[in-house]
Structures are given as C-alpha cells and as structure tokens.
DRENSEVEX-172504 format. One line per field, with one value per residue (C-alpha): x, y, z; residue number from 1; residue in one letter. Coordinates in steps of 0.02 Angstrom, whole numbers. Layout:
! DRENSEVEX-172504
u	X|... $
v	Y|... $
w	Z|... $
n	NUM|... $
res	a|... $
***
This chain:
! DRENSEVEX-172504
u	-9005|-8937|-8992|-9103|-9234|-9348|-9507|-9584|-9782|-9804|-9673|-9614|-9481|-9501|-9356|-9382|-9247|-9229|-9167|-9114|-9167|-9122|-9239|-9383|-9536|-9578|-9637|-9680|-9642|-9712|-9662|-9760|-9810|-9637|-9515|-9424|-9401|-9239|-9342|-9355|-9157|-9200|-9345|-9258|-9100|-9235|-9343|-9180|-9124|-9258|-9361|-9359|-9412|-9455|-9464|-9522|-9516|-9692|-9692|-9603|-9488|-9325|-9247|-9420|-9462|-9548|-9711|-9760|-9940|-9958|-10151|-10152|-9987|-9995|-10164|-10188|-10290|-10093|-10016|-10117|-10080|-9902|-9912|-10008|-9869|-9721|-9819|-9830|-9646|-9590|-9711|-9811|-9995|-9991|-9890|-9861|-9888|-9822|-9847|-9825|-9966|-9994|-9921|-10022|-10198|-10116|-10109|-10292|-10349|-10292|-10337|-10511|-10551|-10632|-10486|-10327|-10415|-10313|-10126|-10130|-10108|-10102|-10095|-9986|-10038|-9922|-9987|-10158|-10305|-10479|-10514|-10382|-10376|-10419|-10300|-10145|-10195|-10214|-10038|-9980|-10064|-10000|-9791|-9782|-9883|-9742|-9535|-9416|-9238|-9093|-8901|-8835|-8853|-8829|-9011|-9095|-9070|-9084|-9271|-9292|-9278|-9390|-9518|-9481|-9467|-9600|-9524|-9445|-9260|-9157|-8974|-8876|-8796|-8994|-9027|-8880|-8924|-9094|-9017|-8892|-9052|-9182|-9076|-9056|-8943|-9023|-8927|-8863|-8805|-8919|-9005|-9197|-9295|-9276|-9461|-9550|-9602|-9794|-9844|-9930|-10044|-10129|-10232|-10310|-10323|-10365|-10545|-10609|-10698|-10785|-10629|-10744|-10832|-10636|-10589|-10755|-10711|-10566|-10545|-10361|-10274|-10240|-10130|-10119|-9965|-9997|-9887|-9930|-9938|-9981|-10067|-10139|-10233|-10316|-10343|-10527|-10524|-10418|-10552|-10659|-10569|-10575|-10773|-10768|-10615|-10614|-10480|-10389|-10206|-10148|-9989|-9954|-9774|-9750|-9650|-9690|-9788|-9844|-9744|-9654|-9511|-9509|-9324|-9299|-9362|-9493|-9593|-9528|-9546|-9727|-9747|-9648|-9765|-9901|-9825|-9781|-9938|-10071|-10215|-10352|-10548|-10613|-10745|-10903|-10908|-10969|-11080|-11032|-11167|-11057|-11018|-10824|-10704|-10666|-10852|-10833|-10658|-10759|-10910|-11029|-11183|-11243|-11342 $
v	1079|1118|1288|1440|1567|1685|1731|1908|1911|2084|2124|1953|1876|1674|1573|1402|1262|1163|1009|933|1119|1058|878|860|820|963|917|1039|970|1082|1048|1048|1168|1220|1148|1216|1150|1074|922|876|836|635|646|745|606|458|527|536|672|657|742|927|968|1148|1154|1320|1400|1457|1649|1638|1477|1464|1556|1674|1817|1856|1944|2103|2045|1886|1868|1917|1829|1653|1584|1468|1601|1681|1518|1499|1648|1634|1438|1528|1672|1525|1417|1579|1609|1443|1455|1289|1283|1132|1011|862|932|811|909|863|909|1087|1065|939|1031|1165|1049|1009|1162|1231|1046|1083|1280|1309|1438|1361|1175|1144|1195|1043|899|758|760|669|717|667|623|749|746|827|772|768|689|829|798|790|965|1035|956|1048|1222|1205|1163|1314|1444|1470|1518|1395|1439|1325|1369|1263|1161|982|1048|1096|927|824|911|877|711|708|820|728|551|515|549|375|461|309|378|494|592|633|701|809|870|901|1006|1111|1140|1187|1310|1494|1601|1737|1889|1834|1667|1546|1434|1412|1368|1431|1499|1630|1614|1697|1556|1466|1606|1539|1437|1591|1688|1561|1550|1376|1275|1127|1007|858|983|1032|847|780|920|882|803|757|587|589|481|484|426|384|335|193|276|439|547|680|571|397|250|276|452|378|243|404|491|322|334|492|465|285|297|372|287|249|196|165|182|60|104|305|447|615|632|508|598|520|466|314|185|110|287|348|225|208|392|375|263|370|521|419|329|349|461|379|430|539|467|578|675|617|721|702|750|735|898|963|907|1097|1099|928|1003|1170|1056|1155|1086|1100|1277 $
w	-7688|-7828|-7852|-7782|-7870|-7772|-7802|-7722|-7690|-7636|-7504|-7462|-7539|-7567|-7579|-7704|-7668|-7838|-7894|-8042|-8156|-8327|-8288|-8431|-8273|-8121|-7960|-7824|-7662|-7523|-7347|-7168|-7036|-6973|-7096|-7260|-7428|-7375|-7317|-7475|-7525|-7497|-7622|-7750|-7739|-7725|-7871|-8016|-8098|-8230|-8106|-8074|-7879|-7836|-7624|-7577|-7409|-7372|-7302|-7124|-7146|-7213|-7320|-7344|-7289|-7137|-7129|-7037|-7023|-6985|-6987|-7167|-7235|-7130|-7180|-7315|-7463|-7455|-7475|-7624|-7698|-7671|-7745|-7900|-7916|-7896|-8039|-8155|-8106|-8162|-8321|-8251|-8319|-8228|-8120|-8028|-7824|-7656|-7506|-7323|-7177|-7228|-7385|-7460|-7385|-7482|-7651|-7594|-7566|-7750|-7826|-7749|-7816|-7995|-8022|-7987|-7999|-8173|-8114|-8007|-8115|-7974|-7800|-7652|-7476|-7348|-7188|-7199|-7265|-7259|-7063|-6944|-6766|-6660|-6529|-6623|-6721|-6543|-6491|-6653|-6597|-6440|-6466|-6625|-6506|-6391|-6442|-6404|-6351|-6335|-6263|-6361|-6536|-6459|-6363|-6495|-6582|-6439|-6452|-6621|-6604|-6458|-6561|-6732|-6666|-6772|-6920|-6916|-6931|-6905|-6964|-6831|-6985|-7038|-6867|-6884|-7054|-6983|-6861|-6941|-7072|-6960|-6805|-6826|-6694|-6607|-6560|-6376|-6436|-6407|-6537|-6605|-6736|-6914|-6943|-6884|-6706|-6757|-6905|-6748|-6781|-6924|-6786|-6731|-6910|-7035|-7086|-7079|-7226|-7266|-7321|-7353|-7484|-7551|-7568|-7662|-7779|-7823|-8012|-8032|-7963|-7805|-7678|-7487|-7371|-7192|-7067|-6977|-6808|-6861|-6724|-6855|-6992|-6944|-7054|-7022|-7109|-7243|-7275|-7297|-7425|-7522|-7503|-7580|-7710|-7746|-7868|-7716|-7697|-7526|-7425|-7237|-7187|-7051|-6909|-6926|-6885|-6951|-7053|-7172|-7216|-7409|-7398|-7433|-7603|-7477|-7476|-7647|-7759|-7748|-7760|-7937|-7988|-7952|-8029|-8222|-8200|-8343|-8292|-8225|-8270|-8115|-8022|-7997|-7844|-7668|-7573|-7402|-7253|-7119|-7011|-7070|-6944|-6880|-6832|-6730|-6658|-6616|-6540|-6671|-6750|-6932|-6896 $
n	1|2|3|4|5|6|7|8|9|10|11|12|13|14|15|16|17|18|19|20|21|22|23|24|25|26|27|28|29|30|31|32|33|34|35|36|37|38|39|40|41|42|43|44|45|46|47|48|49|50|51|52|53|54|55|56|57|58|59|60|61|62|63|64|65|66|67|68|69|70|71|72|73|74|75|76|77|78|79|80|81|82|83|84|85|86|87|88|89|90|91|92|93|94|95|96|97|98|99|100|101|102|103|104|105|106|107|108|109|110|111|112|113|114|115|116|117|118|119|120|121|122|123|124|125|126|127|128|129|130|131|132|133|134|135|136|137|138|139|140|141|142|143|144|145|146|147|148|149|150|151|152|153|154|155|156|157|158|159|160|161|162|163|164|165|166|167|168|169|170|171|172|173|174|175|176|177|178|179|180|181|182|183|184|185|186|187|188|189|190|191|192|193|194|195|196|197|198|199|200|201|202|203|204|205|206|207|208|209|210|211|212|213|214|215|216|217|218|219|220|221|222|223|224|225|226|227|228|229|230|231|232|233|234|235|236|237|238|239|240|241|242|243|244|245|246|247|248|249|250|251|252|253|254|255|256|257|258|259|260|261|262|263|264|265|266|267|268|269|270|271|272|273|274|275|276|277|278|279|280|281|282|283|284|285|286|287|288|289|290|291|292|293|294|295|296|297|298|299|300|301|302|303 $
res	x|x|x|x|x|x|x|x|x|x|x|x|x|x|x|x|x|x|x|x|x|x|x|x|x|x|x|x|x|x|x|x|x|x|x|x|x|x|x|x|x|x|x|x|x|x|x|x|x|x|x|x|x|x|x|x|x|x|x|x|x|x|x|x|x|x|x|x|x|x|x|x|x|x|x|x|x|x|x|x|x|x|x|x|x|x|x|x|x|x|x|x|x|x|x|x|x|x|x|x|x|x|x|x|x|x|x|x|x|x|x|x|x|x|x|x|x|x|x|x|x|x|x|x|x|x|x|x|x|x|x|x|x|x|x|x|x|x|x|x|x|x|x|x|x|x|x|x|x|x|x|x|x|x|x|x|x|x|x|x|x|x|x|x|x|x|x|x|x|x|x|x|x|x|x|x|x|x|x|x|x|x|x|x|x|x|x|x|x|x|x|x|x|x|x|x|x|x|x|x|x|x|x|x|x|x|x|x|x|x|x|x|x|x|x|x|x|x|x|x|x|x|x|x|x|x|x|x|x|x|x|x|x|x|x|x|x|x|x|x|x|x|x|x|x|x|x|x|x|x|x|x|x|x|x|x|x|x|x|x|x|x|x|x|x|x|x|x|x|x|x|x|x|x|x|x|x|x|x|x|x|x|x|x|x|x|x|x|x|x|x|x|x|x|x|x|x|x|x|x|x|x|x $
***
C-alpha cells in the first residue's frame, strides 16, 4: 500500500488502501465477505505501477468503521452507496471494478442498476456470480455467524489455512502475511478476526433479488474467474452467465477454490488483458425464466 484516504458515508468512516496514486488507469478492487483491501497487495504489484488500485474496506472490516446497526449498514443497497460516495470521492465517473465473492456481486449489482449502471466501466467477478451453490453459501453463513477466539497467533493462522486452504496459498511467508493482516487483539489477550463479528448478519437482513434479472442487465464487459474447485460458483452456472452474456470472458484457476487470490501472472495477466482490451459491442439482453437461485435455496416457487 502505498497510501491511505478515508471516505465517511454518514457516520462511518471507510478506509481506501491505494496503490500506485500518481498511475494514469484506476481500478477498484473490492474484496470478499470477511476480508480487507489488503488482499489486494499481489494484484496491485502484478498489475504495474501504471495502474492505480483503490481496495476499500467495506463497513465492518479493516481499517473501517464499525456499525451500530448492522441490519441497516451490512446489506448490499449500503455497500452501494458507500461504492457511489468512494467513486464521487475519487472524482471517477467511471472505472475499471475487480471484486472478489461479495465484491464482485457488488460491481454487479451497480453494473446492473439504471443509476449507477455507467460508473462501472467493466467488470471482473472473482469466484461469484448471479447463482451460487447453495451449500457452500450456507457453509459461508454458518462459519461468519459465530466469533472465533484464538490464545494465540500461531492458532489463528493454523485456522486460516484450514479455512482458506482454498485459496491455493502455496508460500509460508503469504500465510504469515495473511495472518498478521487479518488478527485483531481483544482486550484479555487473545486473538480474532479483524472484522466485525455481526457482518454474518447480512444473511438475515439483506433483501433478496432476482440476480439472473441484475446480470442480463448489465451493458458493460464483463469477465468471470473461477477456481477450479470452487465450492461457491459451478462451471454449470458459469456456462449460464455465458448464455446470457456471450461476450462474457472466463477463466478457471486450476488447483483452487473460492477464491483465487489474483497473485500471481497466471490469474493477473489475463485480467490485464481484459482491463486494456478494446470495448466490445454489448450483446442484447437475455431474458432468463428460471426461478433466482435464493428462491431455489429458500425452496420457493414462482408465486
């Protein structure tokens, strides 16, 4: 990182991680669930320094501030608001977006509205997409609903690398880096995570929508990285999206799962093509009959 600006949207101060500032091209790189902005040092290094990356750290991770109500700060229509405010801040009418798991539904979410549809000026999702494998969201629900607490360090990243295996993390200095980046010392001591133990909450808050609907809508080029093994988006919803956005770029990481972690030329160096590539002419929307996947998770019909 190579410097640090906040951002407040009402009360809550967000911290943006940023690479390269003087570099003539921005990318917003938005990170998962229950990561930072950090993860994105191996992109920014990957990338070149004629890239500027701006990591934020969504309300409740990182370096942010932490919200005193969580059912109306940790849902995505906040997220959004604070990407708009962070896009104003920066003076961005429109920009380059790469976001991992609940990142990148972000960048589809604000690809996909009429309002904010022009600020995203192409897309990279990282290991998500509009239908996700309802077992492995449930395994996400389930590990960020409860605290964990850890005597020492050398526990909490023995259970990162159980938790993060898939990751593909194959360099003990990363692991450590990991570590020291994602533990924060409670008062007795001990060690946990460096997020707010209530963002699981979004599960229960978040209002859901028809993300088939959001993806046909979208009108900006798009590309979507899966890993291999991924537990959250299968290559069958994948060959979906590309039903619905045939101009749709893909790329499986072999030997990972959710999520690639974009560090290394094998991952990045497509993306960089992507990102200097010409535009290419949208294809007209798909309308898509199936049920949204949080109505299949749910077991609901179409009434």
């Amino acid at each position: 990182m190579h410097s640090l600006d906040w951002v407040t949207v009402r009360e809550l101060e967000i911290a943006v991680r940023i690479w390269n500032p003087g570099a003539s091209r921005t990318l917003v790189a938005w990170h998962g669930l229950a990561r930072h902005g950090g993860d994105f040092t191996d992109l920014a290094r990957e990338l070149g320094p004629e890239w500027r990356i701006l990591a934020p750290d969504t309300p409740g991770r990182g370096l942010s501030s932490w919200s005193l109500y969580p059912a109306h700060d940790y849902l995505y229509a906040h997220y959004m608001t604070v990407a708009v405010a962070i896009l104003d801040h920066f003076k961005l009418d429109s920009v380059a977006w790469v976001g991992t798991s609940m990142g990148g539904l972000l960048g589809m979410l604000l690809a996909a509205e009429p309002a904010t549809a022009g600020r995203i000026d192409r897309l990279v999702m990282n290991d998500v997409g509009p239908e996700l494998a309802a077992e492995g969201l449930a395994e996400l629900g389930r590990y960020f609903a409860v605290p964990h607490r850890f005597t020492r360090l050398s526990q909490l990243q023995a259970e990162l690398k159980r938790h993060y295996a898939a990751f593909g993390i194959d360099d003990e200095a990363a692991w450590r880096r990991l570590t020291v980046n994602s533990a924060r010392r409670l008062p007795d001591g001990s060690w946990t995570y460096h997020y707010d133990p209530r963002i699981g909450e979004q599960f229960i808050h978040d209002t859901p929508r028809d993300t088939w609907a959001d993806w046909a809508a979208i009108r900006c080029p798009l590309m979507v990285v899966r890993g291999a093994d991924s537990a959250l988006l299968t290559a069958e919803s994948v060959a979906r999206m590309v039903e619905r956005q045939p101009t749709l770029v893909t790329l499986e990481v072999p030997g990972c799962g959710h999520a690639p972690m974009l560090d290394r030329p094998g991952q990045v160096d497509p993306i960089r093509q992507f990102l200097e590539a010409a535009p290419t002419r949208p294809a007209p929307p798909v309308t898509d009959q199936r049920r949204p996947w949080w109505k299949k998770l749910l077991g609901l019909g179409d009434a």
